[in-house]
C-alpha positions as CSV (number, residue, x, y, z in Angstrom):
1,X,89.6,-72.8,-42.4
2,X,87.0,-71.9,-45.4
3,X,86.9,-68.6,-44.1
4,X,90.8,-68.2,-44.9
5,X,90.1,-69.8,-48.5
6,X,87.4,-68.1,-49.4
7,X,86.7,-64.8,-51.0
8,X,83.9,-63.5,-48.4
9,X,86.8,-61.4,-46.4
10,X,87.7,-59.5,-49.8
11,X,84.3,-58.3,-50.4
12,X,83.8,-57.5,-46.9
13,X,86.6,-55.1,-46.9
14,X,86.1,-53.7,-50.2
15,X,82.7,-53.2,-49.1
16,X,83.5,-51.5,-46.0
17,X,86.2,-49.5,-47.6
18,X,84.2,-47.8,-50.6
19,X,80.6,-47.8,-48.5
20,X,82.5,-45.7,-46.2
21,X,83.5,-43.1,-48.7
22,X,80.6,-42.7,-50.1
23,X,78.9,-42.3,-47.1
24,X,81.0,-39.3,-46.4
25,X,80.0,-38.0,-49.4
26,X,76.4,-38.6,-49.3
27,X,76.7,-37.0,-45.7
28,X,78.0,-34.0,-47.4
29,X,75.7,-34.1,-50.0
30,X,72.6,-33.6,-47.2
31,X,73.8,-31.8,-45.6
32,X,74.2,-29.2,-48.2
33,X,70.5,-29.9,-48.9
34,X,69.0,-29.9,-46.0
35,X,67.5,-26.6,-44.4
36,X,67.3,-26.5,-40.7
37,X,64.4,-24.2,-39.2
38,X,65.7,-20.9,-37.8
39,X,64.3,-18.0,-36.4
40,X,63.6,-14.6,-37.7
41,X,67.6,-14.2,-36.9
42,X,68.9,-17.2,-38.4
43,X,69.7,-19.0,-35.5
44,X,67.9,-22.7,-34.7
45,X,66.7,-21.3,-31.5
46,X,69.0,-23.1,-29.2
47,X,70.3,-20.4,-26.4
48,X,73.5,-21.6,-23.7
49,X,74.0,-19.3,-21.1
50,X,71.5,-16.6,-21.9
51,X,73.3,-15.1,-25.0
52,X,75.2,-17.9,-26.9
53,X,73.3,-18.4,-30.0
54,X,73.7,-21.1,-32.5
55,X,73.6,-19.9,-35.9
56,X,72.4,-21.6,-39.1
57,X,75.3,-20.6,-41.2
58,X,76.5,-23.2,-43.8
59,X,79.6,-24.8,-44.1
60,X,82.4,-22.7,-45.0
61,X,83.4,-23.3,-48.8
62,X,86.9,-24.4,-47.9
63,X,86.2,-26.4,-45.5
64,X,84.0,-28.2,-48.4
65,X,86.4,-27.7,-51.0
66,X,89.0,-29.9,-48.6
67,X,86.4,-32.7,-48.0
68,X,85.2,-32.8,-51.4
69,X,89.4,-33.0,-52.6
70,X,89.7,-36.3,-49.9
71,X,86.4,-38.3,-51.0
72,X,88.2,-37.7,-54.5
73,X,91.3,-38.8,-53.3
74,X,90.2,-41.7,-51.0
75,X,88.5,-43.4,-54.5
76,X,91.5,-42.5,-56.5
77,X,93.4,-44.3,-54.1
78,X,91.4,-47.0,-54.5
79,X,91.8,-47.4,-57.9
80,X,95.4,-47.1,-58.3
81,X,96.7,-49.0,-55.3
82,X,95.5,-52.3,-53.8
83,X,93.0,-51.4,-50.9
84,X,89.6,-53.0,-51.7
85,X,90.1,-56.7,-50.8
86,X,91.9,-58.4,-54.0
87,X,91.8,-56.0,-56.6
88,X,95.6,-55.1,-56.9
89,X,95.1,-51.8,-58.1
90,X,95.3,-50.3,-61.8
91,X,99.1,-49.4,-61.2
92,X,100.3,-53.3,-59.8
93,X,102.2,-51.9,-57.0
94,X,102.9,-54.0,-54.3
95,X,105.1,-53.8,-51.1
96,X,106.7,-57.0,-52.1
97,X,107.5,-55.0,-55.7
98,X,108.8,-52.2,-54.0
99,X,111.5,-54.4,-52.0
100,X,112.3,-56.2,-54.6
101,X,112.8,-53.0,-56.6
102,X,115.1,-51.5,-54.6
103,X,117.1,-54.8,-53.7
104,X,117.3,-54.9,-57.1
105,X,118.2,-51.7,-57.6
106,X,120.8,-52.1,-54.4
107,X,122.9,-54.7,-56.2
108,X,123.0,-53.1,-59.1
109,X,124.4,-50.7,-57.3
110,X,127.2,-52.6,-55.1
111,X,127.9,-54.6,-58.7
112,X,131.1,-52.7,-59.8
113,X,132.3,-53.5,-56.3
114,X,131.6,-57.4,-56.2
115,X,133.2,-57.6,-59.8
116,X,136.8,-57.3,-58.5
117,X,136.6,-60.2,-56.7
118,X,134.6,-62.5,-59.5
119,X,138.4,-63.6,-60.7
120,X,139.8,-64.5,-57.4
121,X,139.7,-67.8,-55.9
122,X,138.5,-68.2,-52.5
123,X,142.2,-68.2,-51.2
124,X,143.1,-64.8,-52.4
125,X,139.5,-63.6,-51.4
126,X,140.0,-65.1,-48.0
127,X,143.7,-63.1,-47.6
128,X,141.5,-59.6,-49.0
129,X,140.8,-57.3,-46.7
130,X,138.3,-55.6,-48.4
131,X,136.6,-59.1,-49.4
132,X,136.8,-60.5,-45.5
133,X,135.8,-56.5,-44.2
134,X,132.7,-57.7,-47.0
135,X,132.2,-60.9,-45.7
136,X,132.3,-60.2,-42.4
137,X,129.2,-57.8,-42.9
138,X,127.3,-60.3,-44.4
139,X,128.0,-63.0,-41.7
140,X,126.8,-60.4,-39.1
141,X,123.8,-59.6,-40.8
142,X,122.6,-62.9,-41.9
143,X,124.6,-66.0,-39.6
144,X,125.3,-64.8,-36.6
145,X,122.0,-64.8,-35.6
146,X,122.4,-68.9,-35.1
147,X,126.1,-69.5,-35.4
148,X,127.2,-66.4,-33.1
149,X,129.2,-63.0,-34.0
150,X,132.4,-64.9,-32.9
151,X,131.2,-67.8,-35.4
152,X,132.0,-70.8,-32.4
153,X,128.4,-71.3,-32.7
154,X,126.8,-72.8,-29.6
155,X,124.5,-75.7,-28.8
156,X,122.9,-77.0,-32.0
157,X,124.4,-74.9,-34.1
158,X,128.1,-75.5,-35.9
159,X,131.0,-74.1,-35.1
160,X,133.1,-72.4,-38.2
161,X,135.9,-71.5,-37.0
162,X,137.3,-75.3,-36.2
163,X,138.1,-78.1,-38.3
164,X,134.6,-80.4,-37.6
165,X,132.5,-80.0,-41.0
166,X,129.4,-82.1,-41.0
167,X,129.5,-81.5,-45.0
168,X,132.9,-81.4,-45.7
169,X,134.9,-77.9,-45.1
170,X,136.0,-77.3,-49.1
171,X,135.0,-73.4,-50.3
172,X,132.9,-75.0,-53.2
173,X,130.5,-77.2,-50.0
174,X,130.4,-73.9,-48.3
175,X,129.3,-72.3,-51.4
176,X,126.3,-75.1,-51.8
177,X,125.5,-75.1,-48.4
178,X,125.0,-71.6,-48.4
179,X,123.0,-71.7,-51.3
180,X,121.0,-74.6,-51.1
181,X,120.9,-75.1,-47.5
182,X,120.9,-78.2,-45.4
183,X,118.8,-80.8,-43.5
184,X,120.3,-82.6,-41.3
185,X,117.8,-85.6,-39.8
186,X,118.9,-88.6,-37.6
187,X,115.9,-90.5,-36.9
188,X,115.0,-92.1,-33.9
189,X,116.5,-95.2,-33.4
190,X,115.8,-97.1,-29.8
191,X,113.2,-99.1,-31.6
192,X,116.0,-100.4,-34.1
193,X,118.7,-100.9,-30.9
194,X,116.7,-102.6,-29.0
195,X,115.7,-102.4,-24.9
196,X,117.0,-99.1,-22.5
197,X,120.0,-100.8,-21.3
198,X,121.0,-101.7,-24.6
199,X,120.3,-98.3,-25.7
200,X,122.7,-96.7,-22.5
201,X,125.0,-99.3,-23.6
202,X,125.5,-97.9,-27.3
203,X,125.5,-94.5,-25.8
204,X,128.9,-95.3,-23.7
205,X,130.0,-97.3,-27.1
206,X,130.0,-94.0,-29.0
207,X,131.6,-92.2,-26.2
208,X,134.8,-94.3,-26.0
209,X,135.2,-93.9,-30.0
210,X,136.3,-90.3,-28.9
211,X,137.7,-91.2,-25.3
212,X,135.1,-89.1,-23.9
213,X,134.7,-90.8,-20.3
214,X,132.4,-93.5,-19.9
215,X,131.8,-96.8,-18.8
216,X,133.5,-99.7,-20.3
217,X,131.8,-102.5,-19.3
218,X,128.6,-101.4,-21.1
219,X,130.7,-99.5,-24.3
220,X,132.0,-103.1,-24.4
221,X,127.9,-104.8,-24.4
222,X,127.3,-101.5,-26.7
223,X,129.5,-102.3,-29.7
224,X,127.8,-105.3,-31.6
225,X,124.6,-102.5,-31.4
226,X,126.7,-99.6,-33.8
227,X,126.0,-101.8,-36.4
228,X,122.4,-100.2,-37.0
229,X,124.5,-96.5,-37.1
230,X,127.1,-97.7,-39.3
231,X,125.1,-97.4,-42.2
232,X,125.6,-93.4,-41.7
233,X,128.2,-93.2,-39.2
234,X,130.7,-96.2,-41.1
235,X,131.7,-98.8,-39.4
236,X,134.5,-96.6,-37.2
237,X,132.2,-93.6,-36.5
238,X,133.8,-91.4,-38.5
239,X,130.9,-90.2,-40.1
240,X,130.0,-89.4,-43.7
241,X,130.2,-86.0,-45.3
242,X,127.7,-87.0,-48.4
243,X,124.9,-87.1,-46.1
244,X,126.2,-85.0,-43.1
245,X,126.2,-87.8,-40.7
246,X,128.9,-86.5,-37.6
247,X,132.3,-87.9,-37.2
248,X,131.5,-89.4,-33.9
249,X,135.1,-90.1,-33.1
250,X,136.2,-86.7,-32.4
251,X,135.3,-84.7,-29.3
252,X,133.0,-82.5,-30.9
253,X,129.4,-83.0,-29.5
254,X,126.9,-80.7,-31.7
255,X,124.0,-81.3,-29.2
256,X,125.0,-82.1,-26.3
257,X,128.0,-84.2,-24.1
258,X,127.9,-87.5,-21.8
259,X,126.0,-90.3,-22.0
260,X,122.3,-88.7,-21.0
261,X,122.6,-86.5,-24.0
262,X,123.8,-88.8,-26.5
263,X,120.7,-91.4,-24.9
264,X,118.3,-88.7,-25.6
265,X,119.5,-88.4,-29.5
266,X,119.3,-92.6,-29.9
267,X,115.5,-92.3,-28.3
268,X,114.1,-89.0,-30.2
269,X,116.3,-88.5,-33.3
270,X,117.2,-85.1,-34.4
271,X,116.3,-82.7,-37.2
272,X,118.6,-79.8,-38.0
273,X,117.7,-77.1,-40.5
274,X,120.5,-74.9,-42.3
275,X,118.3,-72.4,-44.5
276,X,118.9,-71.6,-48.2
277,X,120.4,-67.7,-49.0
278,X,120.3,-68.2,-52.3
279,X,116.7,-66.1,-52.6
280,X,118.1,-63.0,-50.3
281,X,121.8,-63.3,-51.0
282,X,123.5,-62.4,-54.5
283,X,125.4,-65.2,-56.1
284,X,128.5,-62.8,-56.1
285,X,127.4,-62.3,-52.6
286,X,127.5,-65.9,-51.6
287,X,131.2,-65.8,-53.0
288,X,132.6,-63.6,-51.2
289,X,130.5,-65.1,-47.7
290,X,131.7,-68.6,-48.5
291,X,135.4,-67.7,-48.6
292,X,135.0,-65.3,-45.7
293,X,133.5,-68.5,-43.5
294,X,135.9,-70.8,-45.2
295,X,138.9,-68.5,-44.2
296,X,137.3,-68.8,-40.0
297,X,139.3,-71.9,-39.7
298,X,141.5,-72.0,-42.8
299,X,143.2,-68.8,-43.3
300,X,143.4,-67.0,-39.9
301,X,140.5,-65.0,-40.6
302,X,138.8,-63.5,-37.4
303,X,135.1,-62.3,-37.2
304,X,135.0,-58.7,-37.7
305,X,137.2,-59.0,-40.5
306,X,140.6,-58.2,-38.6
């Protein structure tokens, strides 16, 4: 690990880097100074195929000229832009500048268009069709990757287009969620229910509160054990959308149906990660997104902004 804290990597490549160019030009430098011995004909004597002579001629002056122009160019290099170890360079640039920069310089761009929809609330933004043609972009680009281009999500990850919001489904909890993202964690709790059959037994419990099938002799031996997921679940299952815990009475199953499934999230707990946009994404940006994932399953908005 000390190597990776350390500064010995910087000097080796800055090292490496100008010893390299300056070897090049010390090469030139003696070469220009150093007189081979020739014959009476100024060749060095060596003869291929009985008349192929090679001559001591020096190097041509453009040929020098060029190599003399790079060694000056490799050290000006140097010194402008970062490329010995951590010296950043007398001009500052960076790649992570130059992205920024032109992001920057993007949104300034796009800002005239964005500013028509500041004013409108996320109803009238959600019945827009140049907002949801917007919005639909963005979701491509940046949540479709986890929740699907058709934004029914899949195993894990939400669906938007229905009525189940772990957070509540308001445009303002979109709006925080996509900016400050979410983690969802249910921790592990067989230790807390008890032994495996009491843990099975809570499993089948939880699947009658949504009449998913299940056995009711043990849901019945189950019940008196929801007491220790009441605390985030309430004492119905219903859930809680302050802290994201899932209504367990519908028949929406984030992670997984039937009683195995639901066994496996008692015994191992789960941790969920919805990242933050508000570093990549513009606040007028994240507008115009949350009404556009808002209107999925509120306005009769479909993905692909039809």
């Amino acid at each position: 690990m000390s190597d990776f804290t350390s500064n010995f990597w910087s000097l080796y490549v800055s090292v490496i880097t100008i010893g390299s160019i300056l070897a090049c030009a010390l090469l030139l430098w003696f070469s220009g100074k150093t007189h081979a011995m020739t014959a009476s004909d100024n060749s060095t004597g060596h003869v291929w195929d009985g008349d192929l002579r090679e001559m001591n001629n020096p190097l041509p002056r453009w040929w020098v000229g060029l190599f003399i122009i790079t060694v000056i160019f490799g050290l000006a290099y140097l010194f402008l832009y970062p490329g010995a170890g951590t010296f950043k360079g007398q001009l500052g640039w960076s790649s992570h500048g130059q992205y920024d920069a032109e992001v920057a310089k993007g949104n300034k761009e796009i800002e005239p268009i964005y500013a028509r929809f500041a004013a409108m609330t996320p109803e009238q933004l959600a019945k827009d069709p140049q907002a949801m043609g917007i919005g639909d972009r963005l979701f491509q680009n940046n949540c479709a990757q986890c929740h699907g281009a058709d934004a029914k999500g899949s195993k894990g990850f939400p669906n938007l287009t229905d009525n189940d919001w772990l957070y509540g489904g308001d445009p303002a909890v979109i709006k925080t969620t996509l900016e400050q993202g979410r983690i969802g964690n249910m921790p592990p709790m067989a230790a807390a229910v008890g032994s495996a059959d009491d843990v099975r037994n809570l499993a089948n419990y939880v699947l009658s509160l949504s009449g998913a099938p299940h056995d009711s002799v043990k849901a019945e031996l189950g019940k008196p054990k929801f007491v220790v997921c009441a605390a985030c679940h309430g004492p119905e299952g219903k859930g809680n959308h302050a802290i994201g815990a899932p209504d367990l009475t519908d028949k929406v199953w984030l992670h997984g149906f039937g009683e195995q499934a639901v066994v496996n999230i008692i015994n191992n707990g789960k941790v969920n990660q919805m990242p933050a946009w508000s570093d990549k994404l513009t606040a007028p940006q994240i507008n115009v997104l949350s009404a556009y994932v808002w209107g999925l399953s509120n306005a009769g908005v479909k993905p692909g902004g039809q």
